[in-house]
DOLUMMAR-380385 format. One line per field, with one value per atom (N, C-alpha, C): residue number from 1; residue in one letter; atom name; x, y, z. Coordinates in steps of 0.05 Angstrom, whole numbers, m for minus. Example, Ala and Ser with C-alpha at 12.3 -4.5 7.8 and 13.67 -1.06 7.14 Angstrom:
<atoms>
zapa <- 1|1|1|2|2|2
kolvex <- A|A|A|S|S|S
fido <- N|CA|C|N|CA|C
px <- 264|246|264|257|273|258
py <- m114|m90|m66|m45|m21|1
pz <- 156|156|156|142|143|157
</atoms>
This chain:
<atoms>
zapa <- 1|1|1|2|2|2|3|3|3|4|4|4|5|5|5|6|6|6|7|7|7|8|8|8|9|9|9|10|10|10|11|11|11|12|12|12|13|13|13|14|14|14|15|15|15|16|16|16|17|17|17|18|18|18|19|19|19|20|20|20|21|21|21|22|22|22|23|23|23|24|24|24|25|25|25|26|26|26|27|27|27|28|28|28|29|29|29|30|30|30|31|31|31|32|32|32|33|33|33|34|34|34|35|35|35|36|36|36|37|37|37|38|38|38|39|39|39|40|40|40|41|41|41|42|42|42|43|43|43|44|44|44|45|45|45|46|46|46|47|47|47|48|48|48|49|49|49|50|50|50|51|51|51|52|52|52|53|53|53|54|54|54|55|55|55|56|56|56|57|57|57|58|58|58|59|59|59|60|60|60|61|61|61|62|62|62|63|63|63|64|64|64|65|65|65|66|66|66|67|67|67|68|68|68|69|69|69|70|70|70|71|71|71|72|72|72|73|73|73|74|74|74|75|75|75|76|76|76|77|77|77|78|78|78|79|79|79|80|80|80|81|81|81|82|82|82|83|83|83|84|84|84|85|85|85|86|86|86|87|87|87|88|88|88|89|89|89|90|90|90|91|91|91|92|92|92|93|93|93|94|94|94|95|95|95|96|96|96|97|97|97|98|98|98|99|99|99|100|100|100|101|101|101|102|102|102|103|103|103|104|104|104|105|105|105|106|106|106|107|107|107|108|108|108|109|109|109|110|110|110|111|111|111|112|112|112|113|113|113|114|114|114|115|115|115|116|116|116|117|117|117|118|118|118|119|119|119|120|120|120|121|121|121|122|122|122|123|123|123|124|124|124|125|125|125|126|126|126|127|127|127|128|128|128|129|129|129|130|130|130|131|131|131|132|132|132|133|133|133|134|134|134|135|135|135|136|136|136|137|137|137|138|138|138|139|139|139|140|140|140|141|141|141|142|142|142|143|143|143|144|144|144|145|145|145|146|146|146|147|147|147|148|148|148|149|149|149|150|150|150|151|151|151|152|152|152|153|153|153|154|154|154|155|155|155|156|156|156|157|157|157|158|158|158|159|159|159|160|160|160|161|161|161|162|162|162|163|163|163|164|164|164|165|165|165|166|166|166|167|167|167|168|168|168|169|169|169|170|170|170|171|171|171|172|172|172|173|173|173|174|174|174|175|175|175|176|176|176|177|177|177|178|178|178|179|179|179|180|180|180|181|181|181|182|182|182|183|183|183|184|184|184|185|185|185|186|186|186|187|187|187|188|188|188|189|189|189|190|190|190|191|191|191|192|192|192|193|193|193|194|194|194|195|195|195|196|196|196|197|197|197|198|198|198|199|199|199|200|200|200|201|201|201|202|202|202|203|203|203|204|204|204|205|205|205|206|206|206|207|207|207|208|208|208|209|209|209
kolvex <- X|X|X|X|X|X|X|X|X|X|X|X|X|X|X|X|X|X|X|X|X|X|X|X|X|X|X|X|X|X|X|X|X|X|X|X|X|X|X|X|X|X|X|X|X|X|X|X|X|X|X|X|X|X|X|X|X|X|X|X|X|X|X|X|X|X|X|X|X|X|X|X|X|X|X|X|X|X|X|X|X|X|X|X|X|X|X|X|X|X|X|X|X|X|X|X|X|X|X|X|X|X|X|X|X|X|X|X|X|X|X|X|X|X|X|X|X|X|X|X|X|X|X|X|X|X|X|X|X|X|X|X|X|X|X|X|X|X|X|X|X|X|X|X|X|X|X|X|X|X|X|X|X|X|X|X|X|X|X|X|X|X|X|X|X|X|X|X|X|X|X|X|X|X|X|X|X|X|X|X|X|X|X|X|X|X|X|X|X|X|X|X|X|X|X|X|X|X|X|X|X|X|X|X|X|X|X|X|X|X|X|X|X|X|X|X|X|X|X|X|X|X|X|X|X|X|X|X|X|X|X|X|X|X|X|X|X|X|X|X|X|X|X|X|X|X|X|X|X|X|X|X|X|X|X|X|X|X|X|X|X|X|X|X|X|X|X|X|X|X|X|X|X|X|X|X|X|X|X|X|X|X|X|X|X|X|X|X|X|X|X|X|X|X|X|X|X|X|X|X|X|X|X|X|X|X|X|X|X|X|X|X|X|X|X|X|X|X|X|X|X|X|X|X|X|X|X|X|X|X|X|X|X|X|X|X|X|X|X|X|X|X|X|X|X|X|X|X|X|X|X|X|X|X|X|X|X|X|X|X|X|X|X|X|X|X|X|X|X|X|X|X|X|X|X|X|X|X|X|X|X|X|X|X|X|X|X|X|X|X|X|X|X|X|X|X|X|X|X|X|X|X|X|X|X|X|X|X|X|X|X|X|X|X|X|X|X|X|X|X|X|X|X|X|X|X|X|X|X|X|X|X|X|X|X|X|X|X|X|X|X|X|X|X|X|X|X|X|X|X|X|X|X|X|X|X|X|X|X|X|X|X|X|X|X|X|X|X|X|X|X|X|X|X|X|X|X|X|X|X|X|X|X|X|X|X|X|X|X|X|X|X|X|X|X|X|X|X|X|X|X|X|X|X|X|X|X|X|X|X|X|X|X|X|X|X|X|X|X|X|X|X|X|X|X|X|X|X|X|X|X|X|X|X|X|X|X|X|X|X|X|X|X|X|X|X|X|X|X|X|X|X|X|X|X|X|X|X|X|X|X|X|X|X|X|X|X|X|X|X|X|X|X|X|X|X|X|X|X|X|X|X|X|X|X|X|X|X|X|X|X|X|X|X|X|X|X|X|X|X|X|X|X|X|X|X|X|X|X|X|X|X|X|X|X|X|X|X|X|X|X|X|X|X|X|X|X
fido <- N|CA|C|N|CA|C|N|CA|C|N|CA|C|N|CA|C|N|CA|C|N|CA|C|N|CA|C|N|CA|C|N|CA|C|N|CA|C|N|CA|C|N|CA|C|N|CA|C|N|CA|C|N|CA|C|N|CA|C|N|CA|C|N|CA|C|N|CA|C|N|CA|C|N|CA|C|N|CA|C|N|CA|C|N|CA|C|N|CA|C|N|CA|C|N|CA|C|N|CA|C|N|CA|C|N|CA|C|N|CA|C|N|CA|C|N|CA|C|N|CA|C|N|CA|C|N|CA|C|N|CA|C|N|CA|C|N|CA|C|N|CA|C|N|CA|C|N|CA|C|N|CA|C|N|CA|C|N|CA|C|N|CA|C|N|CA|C|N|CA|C|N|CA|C|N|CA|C|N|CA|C|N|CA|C|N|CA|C|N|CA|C|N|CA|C|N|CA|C|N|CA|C|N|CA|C|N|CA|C|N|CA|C|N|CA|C|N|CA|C|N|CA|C|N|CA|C|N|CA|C|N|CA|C|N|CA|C|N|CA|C|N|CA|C|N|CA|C|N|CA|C|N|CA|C|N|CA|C|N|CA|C|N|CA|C|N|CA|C|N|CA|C|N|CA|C|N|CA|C|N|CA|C|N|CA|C|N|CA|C|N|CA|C|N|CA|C|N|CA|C|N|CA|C|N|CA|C|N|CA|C|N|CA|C|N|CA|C|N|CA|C|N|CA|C|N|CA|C|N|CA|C|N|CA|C|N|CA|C|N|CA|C|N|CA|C|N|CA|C|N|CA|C|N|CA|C|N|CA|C|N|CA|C|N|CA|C|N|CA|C|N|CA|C|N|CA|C|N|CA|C|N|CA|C|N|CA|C|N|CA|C|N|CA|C|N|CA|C|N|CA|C|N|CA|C|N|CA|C|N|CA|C|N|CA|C|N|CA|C|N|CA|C|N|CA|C|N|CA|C|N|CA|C|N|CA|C|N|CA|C|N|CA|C|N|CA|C|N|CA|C|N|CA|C|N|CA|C|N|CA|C|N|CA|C|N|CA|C|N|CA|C|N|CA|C|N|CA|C|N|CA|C|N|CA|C|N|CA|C|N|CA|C|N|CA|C|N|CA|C|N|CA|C|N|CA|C|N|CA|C|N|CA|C|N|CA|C|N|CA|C|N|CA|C|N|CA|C|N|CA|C|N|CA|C|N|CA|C|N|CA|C|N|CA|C|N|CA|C|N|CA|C|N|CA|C|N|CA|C|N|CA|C|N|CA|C|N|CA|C|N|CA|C|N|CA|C|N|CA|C|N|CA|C|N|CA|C|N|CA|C|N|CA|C|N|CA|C|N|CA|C|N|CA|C|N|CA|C|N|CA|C|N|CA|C|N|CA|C|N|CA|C|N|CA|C|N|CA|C|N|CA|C|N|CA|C|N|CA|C|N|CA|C|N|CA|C|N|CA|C|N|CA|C|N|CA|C|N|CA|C|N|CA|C|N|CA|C|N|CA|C|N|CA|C|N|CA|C|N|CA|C|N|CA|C|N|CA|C|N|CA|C|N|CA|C|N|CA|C|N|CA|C|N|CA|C|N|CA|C|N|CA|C|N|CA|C|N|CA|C|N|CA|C|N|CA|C|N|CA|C
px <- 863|853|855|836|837|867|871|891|917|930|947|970|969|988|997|1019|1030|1017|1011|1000|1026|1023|1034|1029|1037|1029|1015|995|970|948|932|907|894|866|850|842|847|850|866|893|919|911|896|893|873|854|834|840|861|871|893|908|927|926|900|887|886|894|896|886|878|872|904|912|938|942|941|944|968|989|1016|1017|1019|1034|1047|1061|1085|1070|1076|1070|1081|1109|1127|1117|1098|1095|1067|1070|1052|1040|1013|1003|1007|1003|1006|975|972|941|937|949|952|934|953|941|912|912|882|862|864|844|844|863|851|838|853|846|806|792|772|763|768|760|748|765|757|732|740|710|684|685|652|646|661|649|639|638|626|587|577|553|534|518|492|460|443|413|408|393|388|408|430|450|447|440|431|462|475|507|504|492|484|506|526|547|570|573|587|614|635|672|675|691|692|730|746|771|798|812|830|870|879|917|929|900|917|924|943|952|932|937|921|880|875|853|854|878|872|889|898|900|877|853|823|807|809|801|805|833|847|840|836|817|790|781|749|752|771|770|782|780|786|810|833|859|868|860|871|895|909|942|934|910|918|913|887|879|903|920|944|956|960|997|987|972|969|966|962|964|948|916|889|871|854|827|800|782|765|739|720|698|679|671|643|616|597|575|557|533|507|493|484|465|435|420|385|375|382|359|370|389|406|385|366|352|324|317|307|315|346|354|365|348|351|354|338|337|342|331|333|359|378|403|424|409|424|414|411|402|402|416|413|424|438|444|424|399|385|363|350|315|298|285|268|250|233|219|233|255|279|280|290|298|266|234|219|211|216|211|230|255|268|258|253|246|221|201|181|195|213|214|231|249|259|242|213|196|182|183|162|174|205|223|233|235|252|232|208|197|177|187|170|185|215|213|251|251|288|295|287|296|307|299|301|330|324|347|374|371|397|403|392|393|418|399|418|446|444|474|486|489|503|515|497|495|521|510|525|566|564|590|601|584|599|620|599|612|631|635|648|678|671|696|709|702|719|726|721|726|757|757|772|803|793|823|827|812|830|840|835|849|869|880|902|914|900|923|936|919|938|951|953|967|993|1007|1020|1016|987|984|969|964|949|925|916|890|883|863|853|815|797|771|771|744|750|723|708|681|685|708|710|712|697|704|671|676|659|639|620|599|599|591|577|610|633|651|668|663|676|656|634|614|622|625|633|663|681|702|693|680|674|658|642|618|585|586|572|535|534|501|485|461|442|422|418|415|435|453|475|475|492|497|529|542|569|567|574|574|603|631|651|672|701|717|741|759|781|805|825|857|867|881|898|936|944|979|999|1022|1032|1039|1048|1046|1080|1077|1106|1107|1090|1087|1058|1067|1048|1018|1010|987|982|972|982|967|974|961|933|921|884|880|859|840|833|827|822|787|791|765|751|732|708|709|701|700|669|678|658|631|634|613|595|611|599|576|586|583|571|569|552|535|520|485|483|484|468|438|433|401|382|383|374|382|382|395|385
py <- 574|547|535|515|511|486|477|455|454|488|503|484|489|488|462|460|432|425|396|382|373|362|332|311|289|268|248|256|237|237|210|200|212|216|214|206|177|157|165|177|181|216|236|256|260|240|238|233|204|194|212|230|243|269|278|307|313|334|341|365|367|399|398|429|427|467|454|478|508|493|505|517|543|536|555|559|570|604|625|652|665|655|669|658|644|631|634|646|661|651|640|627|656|643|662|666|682|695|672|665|634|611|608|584|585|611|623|611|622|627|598|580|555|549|543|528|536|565|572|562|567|550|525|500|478|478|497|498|499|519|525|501|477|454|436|449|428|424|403|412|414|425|442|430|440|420|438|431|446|468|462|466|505|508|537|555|534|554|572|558|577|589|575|587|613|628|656|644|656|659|679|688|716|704|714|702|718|717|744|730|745|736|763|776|805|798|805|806|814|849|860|852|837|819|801|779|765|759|786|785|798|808|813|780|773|748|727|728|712|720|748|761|752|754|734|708|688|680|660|686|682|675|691|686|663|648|627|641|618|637|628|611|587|611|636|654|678|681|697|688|657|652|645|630|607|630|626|634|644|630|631|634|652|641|650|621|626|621|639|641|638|615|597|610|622|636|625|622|619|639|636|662|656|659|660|659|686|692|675|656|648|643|621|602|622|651|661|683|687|710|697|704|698|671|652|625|613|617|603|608|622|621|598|584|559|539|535|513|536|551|566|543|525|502|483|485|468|475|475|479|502|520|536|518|495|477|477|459|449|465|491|516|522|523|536|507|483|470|469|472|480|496|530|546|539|525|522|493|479|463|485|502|516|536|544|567|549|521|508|499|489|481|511|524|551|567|585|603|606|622|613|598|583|558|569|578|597|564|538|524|508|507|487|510|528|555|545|544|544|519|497|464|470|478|478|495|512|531|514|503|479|462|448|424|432|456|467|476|492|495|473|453|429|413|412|404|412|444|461|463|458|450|436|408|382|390|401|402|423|443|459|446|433|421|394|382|352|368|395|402|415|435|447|427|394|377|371|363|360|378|407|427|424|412|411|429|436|460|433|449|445|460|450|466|459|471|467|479|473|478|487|510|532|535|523|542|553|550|565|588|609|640|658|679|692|711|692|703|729|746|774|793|788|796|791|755|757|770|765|777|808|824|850|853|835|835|832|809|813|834|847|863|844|817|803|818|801|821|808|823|812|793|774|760|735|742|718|703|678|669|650|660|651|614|596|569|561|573|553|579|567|570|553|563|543|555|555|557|545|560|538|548|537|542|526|527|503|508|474|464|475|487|475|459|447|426|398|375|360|359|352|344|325|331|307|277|249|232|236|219|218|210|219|221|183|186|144|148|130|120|100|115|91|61|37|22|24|11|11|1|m23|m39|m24|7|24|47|48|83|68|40|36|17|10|m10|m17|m41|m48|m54|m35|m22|m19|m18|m2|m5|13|14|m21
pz <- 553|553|581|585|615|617|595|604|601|590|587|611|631|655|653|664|667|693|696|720|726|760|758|756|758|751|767|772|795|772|788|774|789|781|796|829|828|854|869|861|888|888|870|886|904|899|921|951|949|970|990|964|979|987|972|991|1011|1024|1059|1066|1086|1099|1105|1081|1104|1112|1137|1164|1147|1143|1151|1116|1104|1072|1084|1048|1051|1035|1054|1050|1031|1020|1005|978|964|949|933|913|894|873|871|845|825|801|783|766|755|747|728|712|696|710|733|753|768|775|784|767|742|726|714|708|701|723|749|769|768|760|765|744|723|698|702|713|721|751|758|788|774|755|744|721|716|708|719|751|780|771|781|775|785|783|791|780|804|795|777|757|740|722|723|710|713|736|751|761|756|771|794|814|829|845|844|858|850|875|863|880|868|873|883|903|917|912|904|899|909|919|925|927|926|928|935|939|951|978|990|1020|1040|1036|1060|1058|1040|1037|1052|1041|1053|1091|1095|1121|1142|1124|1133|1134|1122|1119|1143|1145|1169|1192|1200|1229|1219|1212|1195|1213|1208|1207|1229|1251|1283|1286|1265|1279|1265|1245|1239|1212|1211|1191|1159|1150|1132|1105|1106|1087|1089|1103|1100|1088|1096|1088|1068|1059|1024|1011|975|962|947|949|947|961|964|981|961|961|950|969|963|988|973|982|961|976|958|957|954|956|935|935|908|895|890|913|925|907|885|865|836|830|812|803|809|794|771|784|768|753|753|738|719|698|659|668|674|669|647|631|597|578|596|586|602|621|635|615|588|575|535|546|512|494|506|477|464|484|471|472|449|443|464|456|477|485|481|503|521|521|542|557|552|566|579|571|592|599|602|617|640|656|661|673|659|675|696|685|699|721|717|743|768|757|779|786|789|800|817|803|814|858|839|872|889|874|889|891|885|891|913|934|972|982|967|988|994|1017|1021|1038|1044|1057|1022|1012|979|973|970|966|971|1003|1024|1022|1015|1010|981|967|943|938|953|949|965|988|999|984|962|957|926|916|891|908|922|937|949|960|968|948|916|898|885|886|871|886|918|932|923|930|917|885|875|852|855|867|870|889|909|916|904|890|873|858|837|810|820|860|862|864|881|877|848|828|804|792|807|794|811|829|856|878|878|901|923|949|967|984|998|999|1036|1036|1057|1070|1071|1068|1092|1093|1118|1125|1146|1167|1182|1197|1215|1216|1215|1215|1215|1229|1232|1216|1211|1184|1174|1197|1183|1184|1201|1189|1166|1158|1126|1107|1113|1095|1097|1109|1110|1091|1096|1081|1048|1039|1021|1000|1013|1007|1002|1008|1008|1009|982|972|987|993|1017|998|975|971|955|980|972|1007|1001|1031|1031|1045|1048|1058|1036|1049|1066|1046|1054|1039|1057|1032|1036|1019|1014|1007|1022|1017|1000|975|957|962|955|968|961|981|972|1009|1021|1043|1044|1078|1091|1115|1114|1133|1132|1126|1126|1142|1141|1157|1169|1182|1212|1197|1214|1214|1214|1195|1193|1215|1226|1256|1256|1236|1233|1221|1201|1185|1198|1189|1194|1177|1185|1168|1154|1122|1105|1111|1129|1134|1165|1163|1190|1175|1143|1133|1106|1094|1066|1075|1065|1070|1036|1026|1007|1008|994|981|1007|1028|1056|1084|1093|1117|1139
</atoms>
């Protein structure tokens, strides 16, 4: 069951607020296959246009993985030492492999209308493609470090690292494309002061710019 695990006790609002990239975890410190697998449980209820799941999990807690990862990833310590690394994918051809099973709960109209809006946006068009595996892993992120925060883990989101050698690490299929990934752990060292926010009246516009 996904809700098996004990949380701690944050709302919503203070795990948002109190989320961090944090640099530093602790290496000695081992999620358990329990925690994995909810924690993944809750990622694939992130959502997706067309309810297409386009996104693939590349997932690992093996060591000498994830100390390939960390040379990936130009030397940085955060995919060694933490406890997790998950390497958010998108999958090119998602939208037309067995489409009508992204909607098997409701009605076969539903399902080939559907099919016919995703041939109509995705087929010829690899810029609509790469738009959307972004847009699906962006979400699937946030989803993945607010839930290590309510599990008491921490996290940290990762571009920095060198494409075609994590892709080599992974075995990454030549119609997939690596967006992101993310460290889950637990912290031995805070994270520094916020860089400083923007104010609201810099970053929102009521109803046009």
């Amino acid at each position: 069951m996904i809700f098996e695990l004990k949380s701690v006790n944050l709302d919503t609002f203070e795990a948002i607020s109190s989320r961090r990239a944090i640099k530093k975890f602790d290496s000695n410190y081992k999620m358990t296959s329990e925690q994995v697998d909810s924690l993944m449980k809750l990622t694939i209820l992130s959502p997706t246009s067309y309810n297409q799941q386009n996104w693939r999990f590349v997932i690992s807690t093996d060591q000498d993985v994830k100390e390939k990862i960390s040379i990936a990833a130009r030397g940085q310590a955060q995919p060694k030492d933490g406890s997790l690394v998950v390497v958010l994918c998108g999958n090119m051809d998602a939208w037309k492999t067995e489409p009508l099973r992204y909607w098997k709960n409701h009605p076969s109209e539903k399902q080939e209308t559907v099919k016919a809006a995703l041939e109509k946006k995705y087929d010829g068009n690899p810029q609509n493609l790469r738009d959307e595996a972004v847009r699906s892993c962006g979400m699937a992120a946030q989803t993945i470090m607010l839930a290590a925060k309510q599990m008491g883990l921490d996290s940290c989101p990762m571009v920095g690292f060198e494409y075609d050698e994590l892709a080599n690490v992974i075995n990454l299929p030549e119609n997939h494309m690596i967006v992101m990934m993310i460290v889950v752990g637990k912290r031995v060292q805070d994270a520094s002061q916020r860089g400083g926010q923007l104010d609201l009246d810099e970053v929102v516009f009521q109803n046009k710019f």
